[in-house]
N, CA, C and O atoms as CSV, one atom per row, in Angstrom:
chain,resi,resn,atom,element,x,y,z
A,1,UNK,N,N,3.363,7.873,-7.299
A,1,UNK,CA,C,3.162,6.941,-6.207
A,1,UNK,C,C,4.368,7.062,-5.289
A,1,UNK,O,O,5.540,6.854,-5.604
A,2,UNK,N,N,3.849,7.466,-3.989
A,2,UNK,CA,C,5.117,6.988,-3.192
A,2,UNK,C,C,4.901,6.224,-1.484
A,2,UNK,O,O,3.933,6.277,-0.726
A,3,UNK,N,N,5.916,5.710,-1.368
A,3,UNK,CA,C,5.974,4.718,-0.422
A,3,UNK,C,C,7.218,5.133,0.216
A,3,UNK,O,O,8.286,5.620,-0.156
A,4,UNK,N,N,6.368,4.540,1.978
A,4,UNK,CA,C,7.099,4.785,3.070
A,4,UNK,C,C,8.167,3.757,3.112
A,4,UNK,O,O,7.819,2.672,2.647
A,5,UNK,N,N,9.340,3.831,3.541
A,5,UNK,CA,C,10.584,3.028,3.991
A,5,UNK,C,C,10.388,1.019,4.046
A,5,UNK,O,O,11.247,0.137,4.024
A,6,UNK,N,N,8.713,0.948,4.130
A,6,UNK,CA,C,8.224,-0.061,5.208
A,6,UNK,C,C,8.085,-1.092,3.679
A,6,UNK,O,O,8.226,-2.298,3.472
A,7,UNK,N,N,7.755,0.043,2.842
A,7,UNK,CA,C,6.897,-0.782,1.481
A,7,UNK,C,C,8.016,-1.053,0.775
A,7,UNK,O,O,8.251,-2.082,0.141
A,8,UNK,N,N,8.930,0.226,0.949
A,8,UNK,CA,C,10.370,0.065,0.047
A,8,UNK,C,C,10.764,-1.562,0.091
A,8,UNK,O,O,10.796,-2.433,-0.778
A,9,UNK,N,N,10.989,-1.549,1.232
A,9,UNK,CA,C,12.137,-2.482,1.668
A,9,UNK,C,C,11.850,-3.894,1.449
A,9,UNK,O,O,12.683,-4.780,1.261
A,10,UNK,N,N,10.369,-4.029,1.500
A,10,UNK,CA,C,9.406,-5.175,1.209
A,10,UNK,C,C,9.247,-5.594,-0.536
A,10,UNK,O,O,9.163,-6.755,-0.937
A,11,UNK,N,N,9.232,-4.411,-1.392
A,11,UNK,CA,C,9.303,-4.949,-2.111
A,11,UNK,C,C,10.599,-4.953,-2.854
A,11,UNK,O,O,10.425,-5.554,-3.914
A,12,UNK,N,N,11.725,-4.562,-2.741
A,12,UNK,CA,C,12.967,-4.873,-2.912
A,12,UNK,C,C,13.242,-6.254,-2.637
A,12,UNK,O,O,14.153,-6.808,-3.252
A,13,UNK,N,N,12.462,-6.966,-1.662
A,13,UNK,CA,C,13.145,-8.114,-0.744
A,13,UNK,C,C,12.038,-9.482,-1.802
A,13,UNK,O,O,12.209,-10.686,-1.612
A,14,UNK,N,N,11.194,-9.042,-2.638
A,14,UNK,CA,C,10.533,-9.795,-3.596
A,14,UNK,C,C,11.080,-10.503,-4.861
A,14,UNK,O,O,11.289,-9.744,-5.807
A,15,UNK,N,N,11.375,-11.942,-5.073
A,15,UNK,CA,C,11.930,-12.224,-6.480
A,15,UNK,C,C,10.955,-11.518,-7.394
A,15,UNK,O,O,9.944,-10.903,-7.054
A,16,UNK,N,N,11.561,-11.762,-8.946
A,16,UNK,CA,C,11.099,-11.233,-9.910
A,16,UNK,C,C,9.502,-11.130,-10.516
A,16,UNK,O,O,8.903,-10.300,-11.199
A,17,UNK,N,N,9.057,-12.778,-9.720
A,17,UNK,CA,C,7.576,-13.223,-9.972
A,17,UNK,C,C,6.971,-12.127,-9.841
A,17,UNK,O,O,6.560,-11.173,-10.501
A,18,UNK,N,N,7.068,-12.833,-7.981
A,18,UNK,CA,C,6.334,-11.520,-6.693
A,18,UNK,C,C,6.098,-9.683,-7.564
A,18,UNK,O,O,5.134,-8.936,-7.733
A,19,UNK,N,N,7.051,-9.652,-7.785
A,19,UNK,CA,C,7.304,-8.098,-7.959
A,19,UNK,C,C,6.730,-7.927,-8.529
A,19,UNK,O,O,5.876,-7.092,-8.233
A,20,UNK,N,N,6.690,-8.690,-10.095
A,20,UNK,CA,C,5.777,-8.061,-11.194
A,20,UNK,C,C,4.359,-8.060,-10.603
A,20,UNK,O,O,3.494,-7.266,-10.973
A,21,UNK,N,N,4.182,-8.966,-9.695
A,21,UNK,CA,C,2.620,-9.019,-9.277
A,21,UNK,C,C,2.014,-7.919,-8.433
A,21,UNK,O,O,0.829,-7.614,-8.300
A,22,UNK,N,N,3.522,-7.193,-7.687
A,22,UNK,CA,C,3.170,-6.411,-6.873
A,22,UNK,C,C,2.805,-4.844,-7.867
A,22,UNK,O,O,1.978,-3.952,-7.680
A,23,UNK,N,N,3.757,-5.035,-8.848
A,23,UNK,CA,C,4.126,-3.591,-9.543
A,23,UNK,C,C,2.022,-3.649,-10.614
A,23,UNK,O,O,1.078,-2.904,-10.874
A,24,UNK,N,N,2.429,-4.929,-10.779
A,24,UNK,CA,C,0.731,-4.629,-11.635
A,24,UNK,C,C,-0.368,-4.439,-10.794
A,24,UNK,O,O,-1.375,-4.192,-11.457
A,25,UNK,N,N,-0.525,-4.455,-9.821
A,25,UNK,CA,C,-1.834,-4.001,-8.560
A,25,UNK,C,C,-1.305,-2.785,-8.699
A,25,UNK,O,O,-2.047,-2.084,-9.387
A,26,UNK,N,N,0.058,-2.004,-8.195
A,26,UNK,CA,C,0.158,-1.183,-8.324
A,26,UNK,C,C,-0.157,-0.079,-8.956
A,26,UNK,O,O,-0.520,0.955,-8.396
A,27,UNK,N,N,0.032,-0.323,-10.797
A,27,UNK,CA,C,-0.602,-0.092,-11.474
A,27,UNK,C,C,-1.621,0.007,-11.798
A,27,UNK,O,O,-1.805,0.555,-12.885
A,28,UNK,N,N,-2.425,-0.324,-11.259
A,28,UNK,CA,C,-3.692,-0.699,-11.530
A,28,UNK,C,C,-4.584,0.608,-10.835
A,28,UNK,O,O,-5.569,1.254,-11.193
A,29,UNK,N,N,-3.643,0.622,-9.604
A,29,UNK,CA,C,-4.264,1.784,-8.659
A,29,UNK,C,C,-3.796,3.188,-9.146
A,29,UNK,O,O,-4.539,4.159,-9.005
A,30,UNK,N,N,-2.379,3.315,-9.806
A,30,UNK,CA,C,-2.528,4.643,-10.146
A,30,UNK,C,C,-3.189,4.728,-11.201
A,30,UNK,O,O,-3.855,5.760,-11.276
A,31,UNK,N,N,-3.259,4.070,-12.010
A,31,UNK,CA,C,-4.405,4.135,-13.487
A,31,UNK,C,C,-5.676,4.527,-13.210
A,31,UNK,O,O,-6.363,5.329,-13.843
A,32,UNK,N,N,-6.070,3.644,-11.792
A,32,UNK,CA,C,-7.703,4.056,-11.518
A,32,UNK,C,C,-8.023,4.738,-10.524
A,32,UNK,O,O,-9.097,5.338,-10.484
A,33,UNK,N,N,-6.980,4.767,-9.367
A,33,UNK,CA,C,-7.352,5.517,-8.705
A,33,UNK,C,C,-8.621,5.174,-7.871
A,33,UNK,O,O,-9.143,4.074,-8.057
A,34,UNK,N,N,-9.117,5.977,-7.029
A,34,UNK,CA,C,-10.454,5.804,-5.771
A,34,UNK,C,C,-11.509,4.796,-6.395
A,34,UNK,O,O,-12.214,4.077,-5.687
A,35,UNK,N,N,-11.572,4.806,-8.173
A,35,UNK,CA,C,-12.326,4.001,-8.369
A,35,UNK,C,C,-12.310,2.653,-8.462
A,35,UNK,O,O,-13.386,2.132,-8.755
A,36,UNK,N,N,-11.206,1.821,-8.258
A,36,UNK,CA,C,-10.462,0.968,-7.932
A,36,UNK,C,C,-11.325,0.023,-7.308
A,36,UNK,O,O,-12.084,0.730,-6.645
A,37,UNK,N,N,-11.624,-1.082,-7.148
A,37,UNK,CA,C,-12.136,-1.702,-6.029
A,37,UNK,C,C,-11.886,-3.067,-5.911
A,37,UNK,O,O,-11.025,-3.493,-6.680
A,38,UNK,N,N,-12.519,-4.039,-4.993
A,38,UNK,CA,C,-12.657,-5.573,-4.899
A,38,UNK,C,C,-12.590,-5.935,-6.415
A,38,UNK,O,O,-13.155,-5.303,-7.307
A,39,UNK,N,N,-11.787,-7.085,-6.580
A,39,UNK,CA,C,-10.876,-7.774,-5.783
A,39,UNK,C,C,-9.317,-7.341,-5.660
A,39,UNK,O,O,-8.473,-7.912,-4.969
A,40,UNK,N,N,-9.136,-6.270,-6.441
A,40,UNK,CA,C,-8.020,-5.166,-6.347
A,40,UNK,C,C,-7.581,-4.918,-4.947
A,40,UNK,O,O,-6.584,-5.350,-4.369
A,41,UNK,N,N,-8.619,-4.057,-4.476
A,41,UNK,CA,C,-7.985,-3.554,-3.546
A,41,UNK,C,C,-9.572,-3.098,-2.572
A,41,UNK,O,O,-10.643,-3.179,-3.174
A,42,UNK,N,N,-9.555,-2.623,-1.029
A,42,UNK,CA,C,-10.725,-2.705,-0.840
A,42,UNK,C,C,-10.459,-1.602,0.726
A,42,UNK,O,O,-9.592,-1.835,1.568
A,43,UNK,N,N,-11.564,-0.286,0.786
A,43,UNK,CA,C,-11.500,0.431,1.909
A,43,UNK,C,C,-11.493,0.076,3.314
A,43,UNK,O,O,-12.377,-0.595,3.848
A,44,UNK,N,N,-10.383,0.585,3.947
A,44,UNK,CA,C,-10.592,-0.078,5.191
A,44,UNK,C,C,-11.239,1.083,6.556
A,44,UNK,O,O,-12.210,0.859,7.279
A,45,UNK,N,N,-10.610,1.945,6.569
A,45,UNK,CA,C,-11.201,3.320,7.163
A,45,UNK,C,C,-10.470,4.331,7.542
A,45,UNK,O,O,-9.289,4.087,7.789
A,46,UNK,N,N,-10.840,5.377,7.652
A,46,UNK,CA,C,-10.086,7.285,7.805
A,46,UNK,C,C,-9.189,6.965,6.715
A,46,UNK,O,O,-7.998,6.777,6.962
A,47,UNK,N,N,-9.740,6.867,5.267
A,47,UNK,CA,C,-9.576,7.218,4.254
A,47,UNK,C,C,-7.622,6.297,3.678
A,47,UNK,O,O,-6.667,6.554,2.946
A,48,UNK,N,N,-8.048,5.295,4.568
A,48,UNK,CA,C,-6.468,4.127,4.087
A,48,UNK,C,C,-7.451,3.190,3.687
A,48,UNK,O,O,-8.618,3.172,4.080
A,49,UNK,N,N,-6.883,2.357,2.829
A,49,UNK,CA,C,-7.772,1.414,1.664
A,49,UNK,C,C,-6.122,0.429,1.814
A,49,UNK,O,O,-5.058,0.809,2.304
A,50,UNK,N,N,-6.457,-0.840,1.215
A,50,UNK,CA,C,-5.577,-1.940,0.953
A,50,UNK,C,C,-5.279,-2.266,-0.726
A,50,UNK,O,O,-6.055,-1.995,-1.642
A,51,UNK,N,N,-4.020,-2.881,-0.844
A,51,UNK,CA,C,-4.248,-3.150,-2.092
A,51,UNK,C,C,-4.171,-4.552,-2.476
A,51,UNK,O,O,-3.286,-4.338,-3.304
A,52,UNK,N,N,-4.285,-5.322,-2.533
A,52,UNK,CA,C,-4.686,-6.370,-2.631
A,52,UNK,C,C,-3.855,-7.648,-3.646
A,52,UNK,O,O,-3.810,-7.434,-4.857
A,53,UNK,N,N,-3.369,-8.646,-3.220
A,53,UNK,CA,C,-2.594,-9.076,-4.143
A,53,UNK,C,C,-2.543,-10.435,-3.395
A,53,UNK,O,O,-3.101,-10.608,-2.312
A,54,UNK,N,N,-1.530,-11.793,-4.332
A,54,UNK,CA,C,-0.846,-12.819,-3.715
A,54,UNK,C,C,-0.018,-13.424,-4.442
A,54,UNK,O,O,-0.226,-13.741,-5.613
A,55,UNK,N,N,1.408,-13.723,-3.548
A,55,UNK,CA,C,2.613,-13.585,-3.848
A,55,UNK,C,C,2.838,-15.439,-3.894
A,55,UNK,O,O,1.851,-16.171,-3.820
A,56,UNK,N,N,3.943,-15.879,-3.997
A,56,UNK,CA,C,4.201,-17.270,-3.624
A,56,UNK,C,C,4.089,-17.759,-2.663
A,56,UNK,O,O,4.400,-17.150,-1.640
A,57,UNK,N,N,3.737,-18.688,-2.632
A,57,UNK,CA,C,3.477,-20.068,-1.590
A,57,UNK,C,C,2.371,-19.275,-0.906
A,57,UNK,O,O,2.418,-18.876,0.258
A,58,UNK,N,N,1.318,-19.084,-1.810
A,58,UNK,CA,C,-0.437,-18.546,-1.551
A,58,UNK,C,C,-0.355,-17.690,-0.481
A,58,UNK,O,O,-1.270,-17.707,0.343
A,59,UNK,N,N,0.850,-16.725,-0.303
A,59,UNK,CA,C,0.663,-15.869,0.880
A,59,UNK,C,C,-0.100,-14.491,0.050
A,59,UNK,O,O,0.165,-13.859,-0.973
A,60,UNK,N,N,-1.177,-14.428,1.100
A,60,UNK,CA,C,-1.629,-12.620,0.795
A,60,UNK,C,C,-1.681,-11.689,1.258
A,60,UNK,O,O,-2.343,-11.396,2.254
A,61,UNK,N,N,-0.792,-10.824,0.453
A,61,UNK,CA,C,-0.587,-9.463,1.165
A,61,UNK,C,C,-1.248,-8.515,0.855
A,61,UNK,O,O,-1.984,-8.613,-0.127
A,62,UNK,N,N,-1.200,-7.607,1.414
A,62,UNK,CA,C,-2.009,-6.504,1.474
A,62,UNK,C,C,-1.146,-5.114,1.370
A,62,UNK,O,O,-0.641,-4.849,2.461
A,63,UNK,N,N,-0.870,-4.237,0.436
A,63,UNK,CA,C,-0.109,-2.906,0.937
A,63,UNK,C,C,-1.076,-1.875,1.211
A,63,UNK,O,O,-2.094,-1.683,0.546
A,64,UNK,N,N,-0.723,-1.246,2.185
A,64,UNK,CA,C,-2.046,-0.145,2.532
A,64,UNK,C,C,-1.699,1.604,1.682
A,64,UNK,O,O,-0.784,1.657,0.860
A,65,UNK,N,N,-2.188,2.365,1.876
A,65,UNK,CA,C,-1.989,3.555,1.018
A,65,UNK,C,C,-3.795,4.520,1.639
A,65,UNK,O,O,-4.851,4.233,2.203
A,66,UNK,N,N,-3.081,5.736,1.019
A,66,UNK,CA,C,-4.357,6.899,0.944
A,66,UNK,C,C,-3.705,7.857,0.290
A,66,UNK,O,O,-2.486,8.023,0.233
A,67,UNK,N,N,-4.745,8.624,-0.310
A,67,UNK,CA,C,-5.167,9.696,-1.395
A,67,UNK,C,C,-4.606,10.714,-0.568
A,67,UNK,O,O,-5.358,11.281,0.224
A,68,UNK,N,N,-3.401,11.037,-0.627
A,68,UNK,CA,C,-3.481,12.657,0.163
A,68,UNK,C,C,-3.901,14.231,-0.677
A,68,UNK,O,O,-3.827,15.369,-0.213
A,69,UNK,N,N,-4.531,13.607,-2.606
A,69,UNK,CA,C,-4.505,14.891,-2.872
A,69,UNK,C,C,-3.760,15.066,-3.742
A,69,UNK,O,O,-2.869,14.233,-3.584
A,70,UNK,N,N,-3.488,15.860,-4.898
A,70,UNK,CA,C,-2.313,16.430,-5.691
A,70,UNK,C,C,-2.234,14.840,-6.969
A,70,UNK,O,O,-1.478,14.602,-7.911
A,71,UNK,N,N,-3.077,14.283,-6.537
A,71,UNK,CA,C,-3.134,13.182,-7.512
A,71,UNK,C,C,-1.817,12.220,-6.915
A,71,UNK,O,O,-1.213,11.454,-7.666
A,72,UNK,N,N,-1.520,12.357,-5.667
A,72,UNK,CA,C,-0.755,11.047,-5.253
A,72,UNK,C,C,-1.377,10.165,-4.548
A,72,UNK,O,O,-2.510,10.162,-4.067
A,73,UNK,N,N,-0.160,9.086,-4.521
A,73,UNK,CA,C,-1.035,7.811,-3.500
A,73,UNK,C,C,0.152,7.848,-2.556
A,73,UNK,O,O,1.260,8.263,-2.896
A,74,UNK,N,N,-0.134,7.409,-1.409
A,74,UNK,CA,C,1.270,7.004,-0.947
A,74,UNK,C,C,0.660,5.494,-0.284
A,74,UNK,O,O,-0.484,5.267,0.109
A,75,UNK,N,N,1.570,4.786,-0.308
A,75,UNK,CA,C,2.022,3.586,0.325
A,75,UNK,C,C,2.465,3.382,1.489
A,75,UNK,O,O,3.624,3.677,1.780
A,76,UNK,N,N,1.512,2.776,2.460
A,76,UNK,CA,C,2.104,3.529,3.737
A,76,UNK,C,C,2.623,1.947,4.400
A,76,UNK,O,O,3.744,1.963,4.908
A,77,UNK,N,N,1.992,0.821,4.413
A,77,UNK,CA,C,2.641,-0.503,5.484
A,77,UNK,C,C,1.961,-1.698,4.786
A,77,UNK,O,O,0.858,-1.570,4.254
A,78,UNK,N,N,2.545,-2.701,4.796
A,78,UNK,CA,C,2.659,-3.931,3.902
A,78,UNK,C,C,2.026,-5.247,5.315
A,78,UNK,O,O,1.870,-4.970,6.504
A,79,UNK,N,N,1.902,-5.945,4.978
A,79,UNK,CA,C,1.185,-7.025,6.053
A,79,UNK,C,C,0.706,-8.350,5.192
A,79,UNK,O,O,0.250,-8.313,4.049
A,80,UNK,N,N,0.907,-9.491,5.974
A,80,UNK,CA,C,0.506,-10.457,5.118
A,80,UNK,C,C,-0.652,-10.496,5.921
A,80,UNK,O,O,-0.631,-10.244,7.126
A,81,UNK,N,N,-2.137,-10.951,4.990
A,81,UNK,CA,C,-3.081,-11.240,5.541
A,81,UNK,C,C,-3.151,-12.393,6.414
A,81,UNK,O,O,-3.118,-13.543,5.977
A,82,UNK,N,N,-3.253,-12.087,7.706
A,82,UNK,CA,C,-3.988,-13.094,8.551
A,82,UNK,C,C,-5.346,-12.509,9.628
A,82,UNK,O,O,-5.465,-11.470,10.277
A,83,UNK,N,N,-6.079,-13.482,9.486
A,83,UNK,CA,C,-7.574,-13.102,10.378
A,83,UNK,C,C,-7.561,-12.334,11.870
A,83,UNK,O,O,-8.261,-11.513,12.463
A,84,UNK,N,N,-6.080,-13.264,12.166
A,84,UNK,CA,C,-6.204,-12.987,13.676
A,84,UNK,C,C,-5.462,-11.745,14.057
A,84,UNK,O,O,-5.422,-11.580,15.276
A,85,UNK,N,N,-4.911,-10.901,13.400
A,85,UNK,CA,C,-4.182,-9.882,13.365
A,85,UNK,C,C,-4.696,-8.575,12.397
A,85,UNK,O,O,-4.223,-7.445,12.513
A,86,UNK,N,N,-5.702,-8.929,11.468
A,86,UNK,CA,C,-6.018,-7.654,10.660
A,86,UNK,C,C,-6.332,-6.405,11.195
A,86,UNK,O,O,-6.195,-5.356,10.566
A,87,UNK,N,N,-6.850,-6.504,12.618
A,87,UNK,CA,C,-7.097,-5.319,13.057
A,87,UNK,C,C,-6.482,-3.988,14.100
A,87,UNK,O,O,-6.854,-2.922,14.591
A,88,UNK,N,N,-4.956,-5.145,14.012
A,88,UNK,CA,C,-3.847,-4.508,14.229
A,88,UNK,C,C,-3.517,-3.897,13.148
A,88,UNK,O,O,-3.501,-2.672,13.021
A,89,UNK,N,N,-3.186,-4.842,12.156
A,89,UNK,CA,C,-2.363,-4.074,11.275
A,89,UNK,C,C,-3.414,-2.906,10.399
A,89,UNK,O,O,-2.840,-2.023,9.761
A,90,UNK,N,N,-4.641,-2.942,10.403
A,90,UNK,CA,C,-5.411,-1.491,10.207
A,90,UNK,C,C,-5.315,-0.147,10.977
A,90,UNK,O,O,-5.533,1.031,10.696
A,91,UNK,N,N,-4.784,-1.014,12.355
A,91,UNK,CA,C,-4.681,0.558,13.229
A,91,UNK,C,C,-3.567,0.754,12.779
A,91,UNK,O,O,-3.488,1.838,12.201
A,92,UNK,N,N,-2.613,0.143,12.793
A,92,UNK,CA,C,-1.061,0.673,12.002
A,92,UNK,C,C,-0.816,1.270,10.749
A,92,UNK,O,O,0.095,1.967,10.303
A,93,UNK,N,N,-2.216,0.666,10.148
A,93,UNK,CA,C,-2.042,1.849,8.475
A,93,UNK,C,C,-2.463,2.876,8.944
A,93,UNK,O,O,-1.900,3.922,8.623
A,94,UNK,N,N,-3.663,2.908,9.914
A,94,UNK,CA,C,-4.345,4.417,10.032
A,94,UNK,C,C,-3.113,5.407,11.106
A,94,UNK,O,O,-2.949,6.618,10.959
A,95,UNK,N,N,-2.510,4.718,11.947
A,95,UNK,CA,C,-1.352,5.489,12.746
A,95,UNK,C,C,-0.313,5.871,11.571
A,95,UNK,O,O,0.045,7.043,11.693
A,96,UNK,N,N,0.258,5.229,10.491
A,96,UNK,CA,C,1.063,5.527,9.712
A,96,UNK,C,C,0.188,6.862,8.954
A,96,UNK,O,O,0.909,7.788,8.581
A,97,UNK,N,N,-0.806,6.957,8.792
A,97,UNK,CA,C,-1.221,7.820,7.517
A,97,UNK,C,C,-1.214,9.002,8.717
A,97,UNK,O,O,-0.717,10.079,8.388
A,98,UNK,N,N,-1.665,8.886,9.907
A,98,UNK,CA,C,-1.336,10.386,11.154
A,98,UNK,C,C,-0.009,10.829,10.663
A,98,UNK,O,O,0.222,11.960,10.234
A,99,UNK,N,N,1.057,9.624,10.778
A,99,UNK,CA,C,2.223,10.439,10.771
A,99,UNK,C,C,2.507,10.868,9.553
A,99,UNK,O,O,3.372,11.727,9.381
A,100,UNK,N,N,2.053,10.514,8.890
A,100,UNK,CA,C,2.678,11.137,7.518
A,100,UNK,C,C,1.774,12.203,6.993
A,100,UNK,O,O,2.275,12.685,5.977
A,101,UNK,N,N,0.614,12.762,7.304
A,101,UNK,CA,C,0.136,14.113,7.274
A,101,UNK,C,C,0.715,14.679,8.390
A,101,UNK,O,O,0.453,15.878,8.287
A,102,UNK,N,N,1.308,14.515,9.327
A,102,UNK,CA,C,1.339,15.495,10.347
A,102,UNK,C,C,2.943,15.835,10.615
A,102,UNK,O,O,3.492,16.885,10.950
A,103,UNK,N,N,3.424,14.617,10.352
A,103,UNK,CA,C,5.141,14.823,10.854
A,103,UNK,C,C,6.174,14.472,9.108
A,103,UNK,O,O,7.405,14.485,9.081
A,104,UNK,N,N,5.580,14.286,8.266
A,104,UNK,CA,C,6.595,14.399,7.444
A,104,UNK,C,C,6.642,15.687,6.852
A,104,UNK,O,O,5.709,16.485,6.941
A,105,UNK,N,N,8.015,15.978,6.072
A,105,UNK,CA,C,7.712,17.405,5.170
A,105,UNK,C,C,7.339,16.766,3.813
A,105,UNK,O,O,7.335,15.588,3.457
A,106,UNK,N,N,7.038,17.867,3.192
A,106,UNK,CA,C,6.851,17.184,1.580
A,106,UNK,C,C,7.746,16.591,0.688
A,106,UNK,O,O,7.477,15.846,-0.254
A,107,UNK,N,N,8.225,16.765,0.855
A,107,UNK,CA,C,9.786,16.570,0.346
A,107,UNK,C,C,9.878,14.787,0.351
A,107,UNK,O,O,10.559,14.298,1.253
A,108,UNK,N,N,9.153,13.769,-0.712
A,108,UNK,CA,C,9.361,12.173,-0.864
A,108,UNK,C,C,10.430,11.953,-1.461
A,108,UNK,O,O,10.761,12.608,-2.449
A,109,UNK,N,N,11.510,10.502,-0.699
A,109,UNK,CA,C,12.133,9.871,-0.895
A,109,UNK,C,C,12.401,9.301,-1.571
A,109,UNK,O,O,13.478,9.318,-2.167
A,110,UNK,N,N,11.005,8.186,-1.805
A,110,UNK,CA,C,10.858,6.669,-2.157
A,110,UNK,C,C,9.622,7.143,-3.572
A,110,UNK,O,O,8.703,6.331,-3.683
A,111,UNK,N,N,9.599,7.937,-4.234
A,111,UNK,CA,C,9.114,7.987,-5.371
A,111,UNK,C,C,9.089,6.874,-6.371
A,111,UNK,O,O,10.141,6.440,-6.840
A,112,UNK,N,N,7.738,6.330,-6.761
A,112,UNK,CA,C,7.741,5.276,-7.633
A,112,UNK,C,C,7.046,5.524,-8.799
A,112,UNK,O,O,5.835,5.518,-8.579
A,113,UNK,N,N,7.548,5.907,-10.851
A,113,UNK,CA,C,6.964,6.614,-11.053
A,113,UNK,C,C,6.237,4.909,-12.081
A,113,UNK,O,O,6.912,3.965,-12.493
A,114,UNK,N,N,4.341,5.158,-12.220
A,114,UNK,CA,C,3.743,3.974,-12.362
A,114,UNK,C,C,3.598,4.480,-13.989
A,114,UNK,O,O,3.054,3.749,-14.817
């Protein structure tokens, strides 16, 4: 599993609760992989999906990710769910997953091993 700078930093910035909650969705997705679904995690489109979770004080977040292949996931942008903004922050997972097929090298940073 690996994650962009955006996810790093987000979940570093999580007490101990949060985290474990974040690290077991996590889990959950490299264990299962594409077959994964509601209430886990749920497709959003051009092949970025959400993962699905909620942290303290009933906030829900969402980390986004896609399959590039080779049996990785990557983690591409974090967002707390709200109605009036989801379809921003979908174009921003799908602009993040452009750049990261097109402008990164292979060579990951932020390796997370699940």
């Amino acid at each position: 599993m690996i994650a962009e700078q955006e996810v790093v930093d987000f979940l570093l910035s999580l007490g101990p609760e949060d985290r474990a909650r974040a690290d077991f969705r996590a889990g959950l997705l490299a264990e299962k992989g594409p077959e994964l679904t509601m209430p886990h995690c749920r497709y959003l489109r051009d092949s970025v999906g959400e993962l699905r979770f909620e942290i303290s004080r009933n906030r829900n977040v969402r980390i986004t990710y896609w399959f590039p292949g080779d049996n990785k996931i990557i983690l591409l942008t974090v967002f707390t769910k709200s109605a009036q903004h989801e379809a921003t922050e979908v174009n921003r997972a799908v602009q993040a997953k452009k750049v990261c097929e097109n402008e990164h090298d292979r060579t990951y940073h932020n390796v997370f091993e699940t």
